[in-house]
C-alpha positions as a LaTeX table, in Angstrom:
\begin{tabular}{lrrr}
\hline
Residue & $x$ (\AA) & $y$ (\AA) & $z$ (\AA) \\
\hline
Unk1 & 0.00 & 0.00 & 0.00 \\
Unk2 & 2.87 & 1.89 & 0.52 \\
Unk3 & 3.03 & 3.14 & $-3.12$ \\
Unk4 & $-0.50$ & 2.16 & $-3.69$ \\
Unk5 & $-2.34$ & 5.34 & $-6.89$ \\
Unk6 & $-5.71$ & 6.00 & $-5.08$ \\
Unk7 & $-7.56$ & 6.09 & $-7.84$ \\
Unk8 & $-7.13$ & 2.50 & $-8.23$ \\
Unk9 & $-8.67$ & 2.04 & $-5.18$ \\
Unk10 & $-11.24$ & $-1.05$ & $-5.21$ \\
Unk11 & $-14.41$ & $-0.82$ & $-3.21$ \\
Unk12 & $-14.73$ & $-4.12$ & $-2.24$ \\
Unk13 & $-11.05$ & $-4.05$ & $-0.41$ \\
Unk14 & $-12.70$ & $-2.61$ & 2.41 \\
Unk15 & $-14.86$ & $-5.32$ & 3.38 \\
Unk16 & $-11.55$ & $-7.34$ & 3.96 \\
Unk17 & $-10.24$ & $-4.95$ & 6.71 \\
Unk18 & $-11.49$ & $-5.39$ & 9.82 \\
Unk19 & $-8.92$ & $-3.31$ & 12.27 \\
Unk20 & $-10.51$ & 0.27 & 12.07 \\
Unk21 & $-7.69$ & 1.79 & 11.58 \\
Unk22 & $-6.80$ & 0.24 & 9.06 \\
Unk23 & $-10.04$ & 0.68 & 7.51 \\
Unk24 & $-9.77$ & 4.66 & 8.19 \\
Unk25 & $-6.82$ & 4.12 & 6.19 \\
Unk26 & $-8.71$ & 2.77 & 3.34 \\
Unk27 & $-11.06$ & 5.52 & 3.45 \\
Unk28 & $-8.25$ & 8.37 & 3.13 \\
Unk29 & $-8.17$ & 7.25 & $-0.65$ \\
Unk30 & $-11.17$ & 8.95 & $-1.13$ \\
Unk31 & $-10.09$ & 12.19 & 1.09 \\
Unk32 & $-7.37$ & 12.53 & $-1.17$ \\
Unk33 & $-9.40$ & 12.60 & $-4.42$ \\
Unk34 & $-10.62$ & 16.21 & $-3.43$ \\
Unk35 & $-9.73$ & 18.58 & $-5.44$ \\
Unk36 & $-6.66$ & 21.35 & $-4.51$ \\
Unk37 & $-5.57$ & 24.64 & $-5.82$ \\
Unk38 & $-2.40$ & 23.37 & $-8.70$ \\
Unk39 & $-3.63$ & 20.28 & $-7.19$ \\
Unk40 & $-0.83$ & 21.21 & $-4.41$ \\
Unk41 & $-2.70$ & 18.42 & $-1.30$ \\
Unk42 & $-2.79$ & 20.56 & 1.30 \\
Unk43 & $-3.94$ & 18.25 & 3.89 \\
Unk44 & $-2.63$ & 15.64 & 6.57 \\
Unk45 & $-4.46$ & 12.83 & 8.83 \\
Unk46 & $-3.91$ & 10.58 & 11.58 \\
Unk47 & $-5.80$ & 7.57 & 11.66 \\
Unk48 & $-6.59$ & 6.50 & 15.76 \\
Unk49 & $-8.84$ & 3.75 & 15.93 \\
Unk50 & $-12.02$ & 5.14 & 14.60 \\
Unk51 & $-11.21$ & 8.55 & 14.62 \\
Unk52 & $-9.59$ & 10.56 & 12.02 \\
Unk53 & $-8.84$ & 13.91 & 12.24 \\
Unk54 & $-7.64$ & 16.29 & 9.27 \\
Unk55 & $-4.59$ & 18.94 & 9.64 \\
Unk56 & $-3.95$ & 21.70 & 7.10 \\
Unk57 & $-0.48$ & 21.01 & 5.61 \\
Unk58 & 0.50 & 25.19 & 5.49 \\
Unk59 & 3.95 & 23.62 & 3.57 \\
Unk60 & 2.02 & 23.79 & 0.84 \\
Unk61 & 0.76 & 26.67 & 0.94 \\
Unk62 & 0.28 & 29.42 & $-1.59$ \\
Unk63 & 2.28 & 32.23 & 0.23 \\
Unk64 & 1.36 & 34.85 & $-3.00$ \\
Unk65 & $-1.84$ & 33.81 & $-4.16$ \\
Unk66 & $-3.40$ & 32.49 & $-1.02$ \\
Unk67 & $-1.61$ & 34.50 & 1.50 \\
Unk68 & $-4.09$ & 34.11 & 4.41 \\
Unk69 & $-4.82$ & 30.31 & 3.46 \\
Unk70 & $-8.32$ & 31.17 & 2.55 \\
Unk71 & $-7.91$ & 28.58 & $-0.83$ \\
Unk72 & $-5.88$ & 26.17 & 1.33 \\
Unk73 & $-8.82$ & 25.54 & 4.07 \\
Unk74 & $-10.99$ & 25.43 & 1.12 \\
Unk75 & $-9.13$ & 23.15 & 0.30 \\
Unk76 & $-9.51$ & 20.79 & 3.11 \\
Unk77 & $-12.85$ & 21.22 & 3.21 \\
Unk78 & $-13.24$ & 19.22 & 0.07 \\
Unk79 & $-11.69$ & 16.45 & 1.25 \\
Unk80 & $-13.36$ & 16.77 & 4.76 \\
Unk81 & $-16.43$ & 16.21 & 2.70 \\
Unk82 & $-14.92$ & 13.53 & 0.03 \\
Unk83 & $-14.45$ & 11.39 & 3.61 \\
Unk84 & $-17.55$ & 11.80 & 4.82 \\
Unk85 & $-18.88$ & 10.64 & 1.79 \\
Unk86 & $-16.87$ & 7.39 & 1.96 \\
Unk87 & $-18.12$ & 6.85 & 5.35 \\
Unk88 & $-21.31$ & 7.01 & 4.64 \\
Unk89 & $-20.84$ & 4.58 & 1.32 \\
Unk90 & $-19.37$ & 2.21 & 3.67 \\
Unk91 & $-22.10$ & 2.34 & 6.25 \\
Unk92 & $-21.21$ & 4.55 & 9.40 \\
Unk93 & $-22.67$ & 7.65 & 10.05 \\
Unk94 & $-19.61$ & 10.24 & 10.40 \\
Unk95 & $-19.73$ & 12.28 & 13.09 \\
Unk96 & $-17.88$ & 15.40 & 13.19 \\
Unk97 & $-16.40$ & 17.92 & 15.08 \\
Unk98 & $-15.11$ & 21.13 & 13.01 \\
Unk99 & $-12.40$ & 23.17 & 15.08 \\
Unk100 & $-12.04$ & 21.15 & 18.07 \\
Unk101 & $-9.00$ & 22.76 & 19.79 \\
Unk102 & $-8.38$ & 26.46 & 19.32 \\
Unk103 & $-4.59$ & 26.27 & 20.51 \\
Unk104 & $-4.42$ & 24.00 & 17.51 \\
Unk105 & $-5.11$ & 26.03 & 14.43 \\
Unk106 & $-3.90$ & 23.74 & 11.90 \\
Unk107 & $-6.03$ & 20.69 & 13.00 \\
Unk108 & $-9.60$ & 21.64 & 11.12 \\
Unk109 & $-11.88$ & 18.75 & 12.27 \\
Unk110 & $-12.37$ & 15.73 & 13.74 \\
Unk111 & $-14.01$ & 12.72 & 11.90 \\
Unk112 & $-15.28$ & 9.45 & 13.99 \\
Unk113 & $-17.07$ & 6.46 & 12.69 \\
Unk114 & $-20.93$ & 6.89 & 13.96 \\
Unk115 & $-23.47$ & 4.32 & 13.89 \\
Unk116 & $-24.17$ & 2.03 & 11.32 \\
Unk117 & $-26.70$ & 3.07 & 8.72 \\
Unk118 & $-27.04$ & 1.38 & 5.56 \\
Unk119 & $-26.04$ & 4.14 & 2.25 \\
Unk120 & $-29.10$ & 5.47 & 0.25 \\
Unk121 & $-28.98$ & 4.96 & $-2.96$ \\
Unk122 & $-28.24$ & 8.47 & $-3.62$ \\
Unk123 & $-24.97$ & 8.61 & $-1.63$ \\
Unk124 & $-23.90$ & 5.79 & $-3.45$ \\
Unk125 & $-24.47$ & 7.33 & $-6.58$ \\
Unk126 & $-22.45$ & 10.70 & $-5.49$ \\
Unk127 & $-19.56$ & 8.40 & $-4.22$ \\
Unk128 & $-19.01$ & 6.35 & $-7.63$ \\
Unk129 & $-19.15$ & 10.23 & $-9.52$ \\
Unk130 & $-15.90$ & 10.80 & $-7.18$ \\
Unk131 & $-13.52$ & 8.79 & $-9.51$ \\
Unk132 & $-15.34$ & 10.68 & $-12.50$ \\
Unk133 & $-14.83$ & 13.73 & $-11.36$ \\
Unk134 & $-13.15$ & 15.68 & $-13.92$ \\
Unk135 & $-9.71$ & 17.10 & $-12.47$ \\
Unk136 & $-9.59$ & 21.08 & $-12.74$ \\
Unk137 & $-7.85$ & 23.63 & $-15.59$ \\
Unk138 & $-9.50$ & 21.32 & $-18.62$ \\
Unk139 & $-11.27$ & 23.21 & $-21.42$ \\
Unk140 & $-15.08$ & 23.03 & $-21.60$ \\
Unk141 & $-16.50$ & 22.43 & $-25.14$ \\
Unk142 & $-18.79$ & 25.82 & $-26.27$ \\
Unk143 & $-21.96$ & 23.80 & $-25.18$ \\
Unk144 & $-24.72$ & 24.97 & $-22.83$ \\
Unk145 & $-26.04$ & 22.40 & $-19.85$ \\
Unk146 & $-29.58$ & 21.67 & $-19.78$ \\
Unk147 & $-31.24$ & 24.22 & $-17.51$ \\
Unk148 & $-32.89$ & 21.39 & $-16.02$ \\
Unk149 & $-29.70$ & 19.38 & $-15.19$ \\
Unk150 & $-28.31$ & 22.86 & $-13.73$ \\
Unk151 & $-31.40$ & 22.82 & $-11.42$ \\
Unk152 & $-30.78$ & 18.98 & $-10.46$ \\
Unk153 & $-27.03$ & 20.17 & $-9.62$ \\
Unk154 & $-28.59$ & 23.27 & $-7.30$ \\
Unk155 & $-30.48$ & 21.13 & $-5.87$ \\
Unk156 & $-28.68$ & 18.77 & $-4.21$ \\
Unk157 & $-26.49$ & 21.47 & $-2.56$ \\
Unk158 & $-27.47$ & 21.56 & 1.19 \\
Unk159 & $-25.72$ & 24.02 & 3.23 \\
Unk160 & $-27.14$ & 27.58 & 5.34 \\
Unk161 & $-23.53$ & 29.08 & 5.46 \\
Unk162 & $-22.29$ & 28.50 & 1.71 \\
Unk163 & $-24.88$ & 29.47 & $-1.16$ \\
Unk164 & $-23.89$ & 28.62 & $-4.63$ \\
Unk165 & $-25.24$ & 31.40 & $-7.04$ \\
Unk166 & $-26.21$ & 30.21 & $-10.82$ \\
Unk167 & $-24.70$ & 33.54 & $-12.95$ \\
Unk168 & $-27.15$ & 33.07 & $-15.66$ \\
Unk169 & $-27.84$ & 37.09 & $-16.29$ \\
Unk170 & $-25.87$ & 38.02 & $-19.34$ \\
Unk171 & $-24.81$ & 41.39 & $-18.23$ \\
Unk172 & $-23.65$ & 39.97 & $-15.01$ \\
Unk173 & $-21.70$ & 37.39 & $-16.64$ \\
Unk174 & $-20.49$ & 39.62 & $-19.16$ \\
Unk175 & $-18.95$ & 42.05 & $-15.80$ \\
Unk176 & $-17.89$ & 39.05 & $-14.22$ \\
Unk177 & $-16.02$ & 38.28 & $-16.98$ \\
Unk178 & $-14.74$ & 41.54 & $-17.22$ \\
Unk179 & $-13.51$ & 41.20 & $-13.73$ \\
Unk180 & $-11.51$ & 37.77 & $-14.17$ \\
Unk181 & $-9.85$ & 39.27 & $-17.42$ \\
Unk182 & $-8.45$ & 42.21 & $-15.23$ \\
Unk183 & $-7.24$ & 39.97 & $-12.48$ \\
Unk184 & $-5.41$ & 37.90 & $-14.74$ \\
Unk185 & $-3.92$ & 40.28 & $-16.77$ \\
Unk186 & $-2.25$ & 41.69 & $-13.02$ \\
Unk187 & $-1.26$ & 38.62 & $-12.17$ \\
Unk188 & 0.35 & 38.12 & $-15.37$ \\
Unk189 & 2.28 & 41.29 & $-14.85$ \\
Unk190 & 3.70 & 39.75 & $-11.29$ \\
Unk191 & 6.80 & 37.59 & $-11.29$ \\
Unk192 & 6.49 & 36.36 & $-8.00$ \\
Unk193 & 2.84 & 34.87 & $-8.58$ \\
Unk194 & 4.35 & 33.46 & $-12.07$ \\
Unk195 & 7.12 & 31.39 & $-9.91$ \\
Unk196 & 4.92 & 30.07 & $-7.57$ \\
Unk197 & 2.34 & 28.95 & $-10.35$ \\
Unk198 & 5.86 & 27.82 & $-12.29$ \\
Unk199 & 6.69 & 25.54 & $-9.32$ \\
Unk200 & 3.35 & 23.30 & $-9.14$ \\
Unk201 & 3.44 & 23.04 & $-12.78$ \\
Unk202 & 5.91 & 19.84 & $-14.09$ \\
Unk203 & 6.60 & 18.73 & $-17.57$ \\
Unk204 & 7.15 & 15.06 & $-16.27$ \\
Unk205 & 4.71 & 13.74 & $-13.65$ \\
Unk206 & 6.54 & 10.03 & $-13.44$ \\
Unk207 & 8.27 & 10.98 & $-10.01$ \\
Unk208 & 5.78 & 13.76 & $-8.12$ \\
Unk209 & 2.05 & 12.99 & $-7.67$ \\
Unk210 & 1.16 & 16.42 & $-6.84$ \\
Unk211 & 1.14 & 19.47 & $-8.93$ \\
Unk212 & 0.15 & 20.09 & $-12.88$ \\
Unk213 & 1.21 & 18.63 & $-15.63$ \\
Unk214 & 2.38 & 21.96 & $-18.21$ \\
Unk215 & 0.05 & 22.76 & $-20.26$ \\
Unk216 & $-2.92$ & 21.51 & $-17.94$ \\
Unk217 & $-4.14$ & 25.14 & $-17.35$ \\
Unk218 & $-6.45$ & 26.17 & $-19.71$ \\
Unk219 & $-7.13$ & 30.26 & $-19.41$ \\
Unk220 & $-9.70$ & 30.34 & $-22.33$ \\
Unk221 & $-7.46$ & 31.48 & $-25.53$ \\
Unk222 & $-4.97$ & 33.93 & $-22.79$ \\
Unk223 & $-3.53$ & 35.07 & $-25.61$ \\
Unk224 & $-6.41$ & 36.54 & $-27.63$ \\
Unk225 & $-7.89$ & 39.74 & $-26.84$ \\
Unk226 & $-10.26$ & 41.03 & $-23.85$ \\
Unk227 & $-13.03$ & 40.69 & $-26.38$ \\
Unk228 & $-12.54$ & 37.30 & $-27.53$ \\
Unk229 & $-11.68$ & 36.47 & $-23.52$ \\
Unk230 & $-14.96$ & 37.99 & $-22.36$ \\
Unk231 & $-17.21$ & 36.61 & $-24.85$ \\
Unk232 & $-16.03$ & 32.79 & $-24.25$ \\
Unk233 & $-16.53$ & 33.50 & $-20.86$ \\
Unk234 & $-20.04$ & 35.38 & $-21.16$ \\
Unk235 & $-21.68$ & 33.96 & $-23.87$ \\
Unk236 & $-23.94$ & 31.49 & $-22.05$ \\
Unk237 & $-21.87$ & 28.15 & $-22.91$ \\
Unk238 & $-20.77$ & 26.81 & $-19.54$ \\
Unk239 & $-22.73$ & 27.67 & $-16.68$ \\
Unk240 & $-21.10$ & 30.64 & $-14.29$ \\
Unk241 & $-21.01$ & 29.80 & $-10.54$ \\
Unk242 & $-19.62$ & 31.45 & $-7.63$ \\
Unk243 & $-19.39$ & 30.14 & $-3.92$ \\
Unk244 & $-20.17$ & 32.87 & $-1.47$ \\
Unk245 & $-20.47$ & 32.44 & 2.56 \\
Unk246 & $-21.94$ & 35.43 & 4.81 \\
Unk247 & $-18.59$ & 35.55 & 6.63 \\
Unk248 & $-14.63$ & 35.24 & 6.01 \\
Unk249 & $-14.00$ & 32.84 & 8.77 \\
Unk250 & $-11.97$ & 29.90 & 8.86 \\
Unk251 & $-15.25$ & 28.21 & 9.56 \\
Unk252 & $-16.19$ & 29.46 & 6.42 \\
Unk253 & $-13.75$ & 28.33 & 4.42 \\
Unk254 & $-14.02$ & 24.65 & 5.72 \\
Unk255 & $-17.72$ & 25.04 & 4.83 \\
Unk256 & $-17.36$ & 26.69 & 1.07 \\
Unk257 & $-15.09$ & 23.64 & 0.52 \\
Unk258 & $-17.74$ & 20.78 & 1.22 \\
Unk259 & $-20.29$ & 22.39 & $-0.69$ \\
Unk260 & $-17.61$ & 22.58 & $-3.68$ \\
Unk261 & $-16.53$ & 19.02 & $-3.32$ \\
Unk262 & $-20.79$ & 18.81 & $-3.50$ \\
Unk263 & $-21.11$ & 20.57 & $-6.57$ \\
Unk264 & $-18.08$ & 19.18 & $-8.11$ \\
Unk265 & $-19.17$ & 15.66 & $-7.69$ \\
Unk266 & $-23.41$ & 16.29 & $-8.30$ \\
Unk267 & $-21.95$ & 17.73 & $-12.06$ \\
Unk268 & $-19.45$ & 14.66 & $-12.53$ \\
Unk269 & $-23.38$ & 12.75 & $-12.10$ \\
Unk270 & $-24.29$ & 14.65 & $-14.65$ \\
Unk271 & $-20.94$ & 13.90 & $-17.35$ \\
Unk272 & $-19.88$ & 17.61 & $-16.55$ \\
Unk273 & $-16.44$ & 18.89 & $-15.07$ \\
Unk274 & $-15.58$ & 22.49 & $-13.76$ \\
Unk275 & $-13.16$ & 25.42 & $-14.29$ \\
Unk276 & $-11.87$ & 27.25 & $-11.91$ \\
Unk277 & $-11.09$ & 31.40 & $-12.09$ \\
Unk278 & $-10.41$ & 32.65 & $-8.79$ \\
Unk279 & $-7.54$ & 35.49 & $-9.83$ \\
Unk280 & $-10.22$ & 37.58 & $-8.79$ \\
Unk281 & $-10.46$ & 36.84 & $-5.30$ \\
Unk282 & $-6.83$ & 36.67 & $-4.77$ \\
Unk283 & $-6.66$ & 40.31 & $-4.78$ \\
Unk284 & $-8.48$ & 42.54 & $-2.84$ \\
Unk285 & $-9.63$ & 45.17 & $-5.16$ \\
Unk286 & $-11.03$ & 42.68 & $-7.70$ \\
Unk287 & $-12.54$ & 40.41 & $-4.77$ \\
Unk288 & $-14.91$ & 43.59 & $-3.98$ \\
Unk289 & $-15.71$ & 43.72 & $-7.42$ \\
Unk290 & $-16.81$ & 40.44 & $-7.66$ \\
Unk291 & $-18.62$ & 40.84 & $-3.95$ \\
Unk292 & $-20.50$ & 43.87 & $-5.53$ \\
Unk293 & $-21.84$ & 41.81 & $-8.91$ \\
Unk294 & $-23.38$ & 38.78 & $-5.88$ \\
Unk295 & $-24.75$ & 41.90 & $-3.82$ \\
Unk296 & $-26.38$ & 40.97 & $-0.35$ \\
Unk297 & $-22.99$ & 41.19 & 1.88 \\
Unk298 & $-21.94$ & 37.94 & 0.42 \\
Unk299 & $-18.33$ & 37.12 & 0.41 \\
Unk300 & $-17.12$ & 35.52 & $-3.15$ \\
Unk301 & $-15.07$ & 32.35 & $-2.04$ \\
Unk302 & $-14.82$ & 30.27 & $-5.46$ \\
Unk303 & $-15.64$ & 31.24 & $-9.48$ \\
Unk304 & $-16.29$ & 28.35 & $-11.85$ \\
Unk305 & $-17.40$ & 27.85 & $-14.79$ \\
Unk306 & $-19.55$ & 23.93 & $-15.51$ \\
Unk307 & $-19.78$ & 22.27 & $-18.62$ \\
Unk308 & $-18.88$ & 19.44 & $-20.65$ \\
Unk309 & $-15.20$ & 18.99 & $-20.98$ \\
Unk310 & $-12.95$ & 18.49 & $-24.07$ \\
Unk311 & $-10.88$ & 15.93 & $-22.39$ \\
Unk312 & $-11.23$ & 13.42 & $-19.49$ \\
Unk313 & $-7.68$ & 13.80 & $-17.40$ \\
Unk314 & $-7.22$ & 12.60 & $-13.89$ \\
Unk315 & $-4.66$ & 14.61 & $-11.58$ \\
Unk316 & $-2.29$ & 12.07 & $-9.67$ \\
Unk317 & $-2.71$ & 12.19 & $-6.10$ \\
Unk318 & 0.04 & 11.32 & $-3.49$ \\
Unk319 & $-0.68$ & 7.83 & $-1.74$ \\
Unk320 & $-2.18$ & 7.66 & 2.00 \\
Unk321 & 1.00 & 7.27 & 3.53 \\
Unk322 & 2.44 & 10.48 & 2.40 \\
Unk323 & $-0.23$ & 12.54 & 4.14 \\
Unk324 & $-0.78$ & 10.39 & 6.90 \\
Unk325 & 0.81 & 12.08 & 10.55 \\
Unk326 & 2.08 & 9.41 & 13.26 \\
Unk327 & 1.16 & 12.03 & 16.28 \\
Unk328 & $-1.75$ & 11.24 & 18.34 \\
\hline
\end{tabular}
């Protein structure tokens, strides 16, 4: 196991573990499926009977585009909610404790095995879309979602302190668009941001199972003009989402990520995949921008874009015991 890809995991290894740790174990395959910004993993766990609990790996951070970790928690929240998920496929209620210990800041929440309960079939549908989910920075073919599979995808989004709002006005798009342009073109302008992007971003993936392959990012044709930029981004192909929470909190964060890893995985149900375009909300003065266009005090956390995509990749992911801790 020591090597072992988890996304070759096989379901029906778990019913031939019987230590619970060892089965927590089995069920960090699935953690580590969440998705990551440049796929960088920023997450640890220790396994303790039937307890797991999840630590934010700050190492790999994002000390210029994420300065304050905001991405990072977000992060963690995905795979806080990719676990969960597993646990409930294999029949225990998780229960969960976000934030235990306050003189701890880097350990974000506390997992145990609950009671059994036997998965509905609708969990066990959302857990097989996890190995279809379609890995970030893919293009999206020019083709428009049914509303009514957009509506399926809302719907199954469950959570008071994260809303997920459908940009489907074409002025606000069109702004919105306007407003990812301009972040990108600063960040292009800043060599510091390039480097850091430059060092998640490999031309051989045989030896590292983190990071991007070059070439992975798609920034819909950079290199044309703003017009050409704007109007793939506006012109009512994929559907526009952003992620917004009422507050700014760590608590937040951990919150926005679960209902991505939700939305992520209800599209993958549907054969869709996901963009992401946060530049925005890396920098302050486009983040209000973007806070303005979702009006009501909301706080912008994510920007994606959801539609089919032009190619099926799978980002590696580092193997359980690489982000497993031995501190209890």
């Amino acid at each position: 196991m020591n090597r072992h890809d988890p996304w070759k995991t096989r379901e029906e290894d778990f019913w031939t573990l019987h230590d619970p740790e060892a089965r927590g174990r089995f069920l960090l395959n699935y953690a580590v499926m969440a998705p990551s910004t440049l796929n960088t993993q920023p997450w640890l766990f220790t396994v303790n009977g039937d307890t797991i609990q999840i630590f934010a790996d700050r190492r790999r951070g994002l000390s210029v585009a994420d300065p304050d970790d905001r991405q990072l928690v977000i992060s963690c929240g995905a795979a806080l909610y990719h676990l969960k998920l597993a646990m409930r496929r294999f029949g225990r209620q998780p229960a969960v404790q976000t934030f235990p210990d306050l003189s701890r800041p880097d350990l974000l929440a506390v997992v145990r095995a609950g009671l059994p309960e036997d998965p509905a079939q609708a969990i066990v549908r959302e857990f097989e879309a996890m190995k279809h989910r379609h890995a970030q920075g893919s293009a999206l073919a020019a083709h428009i979602p049914a509303q009514g599979t957009l509506l399926n995808t809302l719907s199954r989004l469950d959570n008071p302190h994260v809303q997920p709002i459908l940009i489907d006005d074409g002025m606000q798009r069109q702004r919105l668009a306007e407003v990812v342009y301009d972040a990108r073109r600063a960040r292009e302008k800043d060599r510091r941001y390039q480097r850091e992007r430059a060092a998640w971003q490999h031309p051989d993936r045989k030896h590292s199972r983190d990071g991007l392959p070059v070439g992975r990012q798609h920034y819909l044709r950079e290199t044309g003009p703003e017009p050409q930029f704007v109007r793939e981004f506006a012109d009512g192909g994929p559907a526009v989402f952003v992620l917004a929470s009422r507050s700014d909190s760590h608590a937040s964060w951990l919150e926005t990520g679960q209902v991505l890893a939700q939305l992520l995985l209800a599209a993958a149900g549907e054969g869709l995949a996901a963009t992401f375009h946060n530049e925005p909300l890396e920098l302050g003065r486009y983040r209000k921008r973007v806070n303005a266009l979702i009006k009501d005090g909301l706080k912008a956390q994510v920007v994606l874009r959801v539609g089919l995509p032009e190619s099926r990749v799978i980002t590696l992911r580092r193997p359980v015991n690489e982000v497993l801790l031995n501190v209890y």
